[in-house]
C-alpha positions as CSV (number, residue, x, y, z in Angstrom):
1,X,-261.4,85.5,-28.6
2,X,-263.6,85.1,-31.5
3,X,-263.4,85.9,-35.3
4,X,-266.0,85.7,-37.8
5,X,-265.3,85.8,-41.3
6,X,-268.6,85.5,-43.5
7,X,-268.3,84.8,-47.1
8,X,-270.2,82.9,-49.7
9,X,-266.6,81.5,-51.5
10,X,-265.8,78.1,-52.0
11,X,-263.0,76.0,-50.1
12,X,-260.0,77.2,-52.1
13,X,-261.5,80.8,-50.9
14,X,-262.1,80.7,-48.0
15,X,-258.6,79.0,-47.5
16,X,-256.9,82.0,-48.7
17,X,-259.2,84.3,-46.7
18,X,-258.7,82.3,-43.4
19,X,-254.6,82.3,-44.1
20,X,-254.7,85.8,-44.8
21,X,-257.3,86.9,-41.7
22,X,-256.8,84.3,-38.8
23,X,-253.5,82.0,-40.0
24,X,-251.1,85.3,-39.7
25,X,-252.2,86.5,-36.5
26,X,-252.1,83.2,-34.2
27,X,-250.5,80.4,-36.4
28,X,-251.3,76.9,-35.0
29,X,-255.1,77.0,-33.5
30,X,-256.4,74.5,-31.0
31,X,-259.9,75.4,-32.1
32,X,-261.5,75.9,-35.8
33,X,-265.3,76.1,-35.9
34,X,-267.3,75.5,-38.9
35,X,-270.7,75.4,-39.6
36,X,-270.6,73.0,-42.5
37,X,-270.0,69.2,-42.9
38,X,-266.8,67.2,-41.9
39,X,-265.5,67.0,-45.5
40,X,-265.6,70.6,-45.8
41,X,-263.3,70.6,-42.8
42,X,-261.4,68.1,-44.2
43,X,-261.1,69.7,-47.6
44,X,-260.2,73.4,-45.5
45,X,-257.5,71.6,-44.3
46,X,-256.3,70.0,-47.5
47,X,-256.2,73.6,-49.2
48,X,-254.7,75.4,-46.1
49,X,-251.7,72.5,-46.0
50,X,-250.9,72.9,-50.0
51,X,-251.0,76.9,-49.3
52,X,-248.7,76.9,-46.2
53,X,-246.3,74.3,-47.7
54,X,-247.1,72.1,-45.2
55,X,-246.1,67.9,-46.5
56,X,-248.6,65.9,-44.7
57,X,-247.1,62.1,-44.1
58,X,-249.2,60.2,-42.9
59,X,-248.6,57.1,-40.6
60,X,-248.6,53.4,-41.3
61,X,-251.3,53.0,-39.2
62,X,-253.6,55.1,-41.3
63,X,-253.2,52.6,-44.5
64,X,-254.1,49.7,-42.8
């Protein structure tokens, strides 16, 4: 199943319009595909953590 949500908005947008349009209807996804650069992935995923409430700790591997 696809969805395609086209919009011109920025990442704190777009964050609220994926919550509201794919994020209610399945939850967790095992696939998200973007057609823009990795840190705009990254950044979508920074916005939809702080929206969800979602504390991201991060391992002690990562600050090595």
């Amino acid at each position: 199943m696809s969805h395609f949500i086209t919009t011109t908005k920025k990442t704190k947008e777009l964050t609220k319009l994926f919550r509201n349009n794919i994020w209610k209807l399945y939850r967790l996804l095992e696939n998200v595909i973007l057609e823009k650069d990795p840190q705009f992935a990254t950044e979508l995923m920074k916005e939809l953590n702080e929206i969800l409430e979602i504390d991201i700790k991060l391992s002690t591997t990562f600050h090595l």
